[in-house]
ZAGU-231557 format. One line per 8 residues: their letters; for each residue z, y, x of N, C-alpha, C. Coordinates in Angstrom, 2 decimals, decimal comma. Atoms other than C-alpha are relative to their C-alpha. Layout:
BEGIN
a) Z Y X Z Y X Z Y X; ...
END
This chain:
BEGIN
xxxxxxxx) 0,09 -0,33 -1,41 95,59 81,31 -79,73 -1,07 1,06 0,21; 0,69 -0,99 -0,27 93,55 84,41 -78,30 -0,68 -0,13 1,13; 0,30 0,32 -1,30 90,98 84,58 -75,95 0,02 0,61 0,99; -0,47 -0,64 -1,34 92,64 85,52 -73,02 -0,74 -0,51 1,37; -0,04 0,70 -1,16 91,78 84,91 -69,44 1,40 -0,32 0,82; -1,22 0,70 -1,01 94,44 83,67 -66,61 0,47 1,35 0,08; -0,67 -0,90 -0,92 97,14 86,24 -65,75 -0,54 1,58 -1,40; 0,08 -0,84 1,09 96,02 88,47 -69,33 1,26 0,45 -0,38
xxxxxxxx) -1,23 -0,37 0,89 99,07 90,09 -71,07 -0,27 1,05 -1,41; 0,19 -0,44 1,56 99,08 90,75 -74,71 0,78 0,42 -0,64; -0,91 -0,51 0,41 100,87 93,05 -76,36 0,08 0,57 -1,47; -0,13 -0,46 1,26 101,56 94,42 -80,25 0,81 1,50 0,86; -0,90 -1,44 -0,07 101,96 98,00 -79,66 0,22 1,04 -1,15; -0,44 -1,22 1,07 103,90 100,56 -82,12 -0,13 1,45 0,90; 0,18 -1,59 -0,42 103,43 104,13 -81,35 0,74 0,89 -0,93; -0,79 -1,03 0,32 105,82 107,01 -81,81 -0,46 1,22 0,89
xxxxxxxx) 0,59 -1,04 -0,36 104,89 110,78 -81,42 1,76 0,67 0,31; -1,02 -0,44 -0,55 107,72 112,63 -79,76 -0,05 1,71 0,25; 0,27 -1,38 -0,43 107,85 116,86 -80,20 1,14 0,30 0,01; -1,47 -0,65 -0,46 110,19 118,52 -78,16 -0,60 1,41 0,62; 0,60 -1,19 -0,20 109,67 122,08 -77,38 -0,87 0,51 0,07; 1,43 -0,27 -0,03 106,60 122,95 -78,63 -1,26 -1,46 0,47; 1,53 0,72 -1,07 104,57 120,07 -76,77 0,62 -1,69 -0,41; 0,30 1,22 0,96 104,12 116,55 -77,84 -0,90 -1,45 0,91
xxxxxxxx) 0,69 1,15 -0,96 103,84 113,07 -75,99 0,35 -1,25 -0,85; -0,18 1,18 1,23 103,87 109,55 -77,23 0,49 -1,19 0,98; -0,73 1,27 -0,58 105,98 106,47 -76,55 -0,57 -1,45 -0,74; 0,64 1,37 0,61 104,28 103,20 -76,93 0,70 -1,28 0,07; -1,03 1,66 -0,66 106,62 100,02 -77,60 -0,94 -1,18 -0,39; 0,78 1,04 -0,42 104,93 96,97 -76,23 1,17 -0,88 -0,47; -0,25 0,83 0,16 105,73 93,90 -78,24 -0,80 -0,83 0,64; 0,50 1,08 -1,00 105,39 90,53 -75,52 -0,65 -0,78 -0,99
xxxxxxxx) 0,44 1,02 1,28 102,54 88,45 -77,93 -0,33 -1,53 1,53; 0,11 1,12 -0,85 101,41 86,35 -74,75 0,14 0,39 1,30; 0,16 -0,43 -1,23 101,62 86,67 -71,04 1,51 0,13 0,29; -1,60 -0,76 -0,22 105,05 88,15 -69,26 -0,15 1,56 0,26; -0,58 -1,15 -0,31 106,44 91,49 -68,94 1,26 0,16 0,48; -1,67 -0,12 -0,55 109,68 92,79 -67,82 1,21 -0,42 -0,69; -0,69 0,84 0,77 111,02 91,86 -70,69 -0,92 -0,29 -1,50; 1,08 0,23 1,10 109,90 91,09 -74,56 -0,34 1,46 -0,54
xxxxxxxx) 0,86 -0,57 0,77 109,83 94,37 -75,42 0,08 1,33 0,98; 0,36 -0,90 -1,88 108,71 97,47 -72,66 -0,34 1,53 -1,05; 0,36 -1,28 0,65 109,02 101,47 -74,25 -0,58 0,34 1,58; 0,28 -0,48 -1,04 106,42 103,32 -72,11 -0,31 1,38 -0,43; 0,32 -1,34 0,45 106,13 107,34 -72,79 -1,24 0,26 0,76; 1,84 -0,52 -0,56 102,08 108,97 -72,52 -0,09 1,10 -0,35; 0,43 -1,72 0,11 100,58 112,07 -72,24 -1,47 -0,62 -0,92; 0,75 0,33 -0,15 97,03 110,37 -72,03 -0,48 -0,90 -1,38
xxxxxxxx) 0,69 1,09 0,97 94,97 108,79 -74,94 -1,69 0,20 -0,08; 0,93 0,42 -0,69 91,73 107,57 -73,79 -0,40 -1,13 -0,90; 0,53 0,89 0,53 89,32 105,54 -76,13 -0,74 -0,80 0,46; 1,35 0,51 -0,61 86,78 102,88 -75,07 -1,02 0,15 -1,19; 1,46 -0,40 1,21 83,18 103,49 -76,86 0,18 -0,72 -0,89; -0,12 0,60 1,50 82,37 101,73 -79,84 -0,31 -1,05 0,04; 0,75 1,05 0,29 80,40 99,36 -78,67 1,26 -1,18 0,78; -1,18 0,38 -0,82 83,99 97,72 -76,97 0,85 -0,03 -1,27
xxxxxxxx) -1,41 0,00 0,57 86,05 97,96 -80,15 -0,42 -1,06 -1,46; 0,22 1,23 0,75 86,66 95,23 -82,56 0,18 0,05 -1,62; -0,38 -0,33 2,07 86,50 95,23 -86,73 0,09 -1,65 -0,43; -0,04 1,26 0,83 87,39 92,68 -88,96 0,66 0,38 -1,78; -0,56 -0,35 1,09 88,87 92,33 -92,30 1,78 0,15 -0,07; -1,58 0,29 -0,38 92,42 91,41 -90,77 0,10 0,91 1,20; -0,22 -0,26 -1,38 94,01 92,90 -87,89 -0,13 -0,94 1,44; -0,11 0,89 -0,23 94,14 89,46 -86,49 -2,09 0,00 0,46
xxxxxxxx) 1,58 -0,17 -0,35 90,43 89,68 -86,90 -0,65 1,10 0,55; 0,48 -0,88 -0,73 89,70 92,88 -85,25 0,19 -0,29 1,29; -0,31 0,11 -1,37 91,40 91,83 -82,02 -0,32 -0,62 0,17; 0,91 1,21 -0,69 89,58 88,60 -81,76 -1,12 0,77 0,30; 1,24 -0,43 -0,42 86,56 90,54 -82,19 -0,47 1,35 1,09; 0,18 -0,71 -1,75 87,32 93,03 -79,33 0,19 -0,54 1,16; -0,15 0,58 -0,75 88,82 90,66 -77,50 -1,24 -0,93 0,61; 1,83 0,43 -0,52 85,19 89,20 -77,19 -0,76 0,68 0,47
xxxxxxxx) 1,34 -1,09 -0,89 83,22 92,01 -76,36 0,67 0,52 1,23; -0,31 -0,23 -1,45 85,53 92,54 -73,47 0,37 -0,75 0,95; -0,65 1,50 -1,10 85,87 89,04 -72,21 -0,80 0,07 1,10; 0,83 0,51 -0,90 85,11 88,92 -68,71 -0,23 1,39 1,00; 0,13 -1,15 -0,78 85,14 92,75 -68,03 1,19 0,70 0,71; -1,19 -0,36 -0,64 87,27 94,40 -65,72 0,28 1,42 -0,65; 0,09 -1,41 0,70 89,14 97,84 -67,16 -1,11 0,89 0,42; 0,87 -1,04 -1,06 86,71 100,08 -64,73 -1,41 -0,19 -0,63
xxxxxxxx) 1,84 0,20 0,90 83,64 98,42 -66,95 0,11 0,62 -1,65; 0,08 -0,29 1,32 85,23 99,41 -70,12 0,58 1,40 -0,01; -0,55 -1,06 0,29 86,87 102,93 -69,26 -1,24 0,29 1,52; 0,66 -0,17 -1,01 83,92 103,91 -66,53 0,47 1,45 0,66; -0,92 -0,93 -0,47 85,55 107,01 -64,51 -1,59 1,20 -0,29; 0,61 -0,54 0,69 81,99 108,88 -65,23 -0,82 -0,50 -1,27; 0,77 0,47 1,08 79,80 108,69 -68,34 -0,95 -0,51 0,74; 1,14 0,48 -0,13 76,83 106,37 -68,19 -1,32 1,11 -0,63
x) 1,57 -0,04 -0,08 73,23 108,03 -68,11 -1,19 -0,50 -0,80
END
């Protein structure tokens, strides 16, 4: 089990790069791991790829173990604390 809060949705996402005339966007398919979506599995196409700092991202020896251990350092925060719209000072 993961530590989610109420109303969380968890997803396994694959990523595909997509070049079509010169220019280049990416389609992310969301596998449903907990929570609901529209359905189990949701293709969404992006322009946008946007990291959170370092001190927000999770390592382990497993994959299993990396996402517990991000999933901790962001328990509790809302996106707007972990993607801040300016840099911190």
């Amino acid at each position: 089990m993961h530590s989610l809060q109420t109303g969380d949705v968890l997803t396994r996402v694959t990523r595909y790069n997509l070049m079509r005339n010169g220019k280049s966007l990416f389609i992310d398919v969301h596998e449903l791991i907990e929570g609901t979506l529209v359905g189990r599995f949701l293709a969404v196409p992006n322009l946008v790829m946007i990291h959170a700092s370092s001190e927000y991202q999770g390592v382990g020896d497993t994959p299993d173990e990396a996402l517990e251990d991000c999933l901790s350092k962001i328990q509790g925060l809302a996106v707007e604390d972990i993607f801040p719209s300016q840099p911190s000072t």
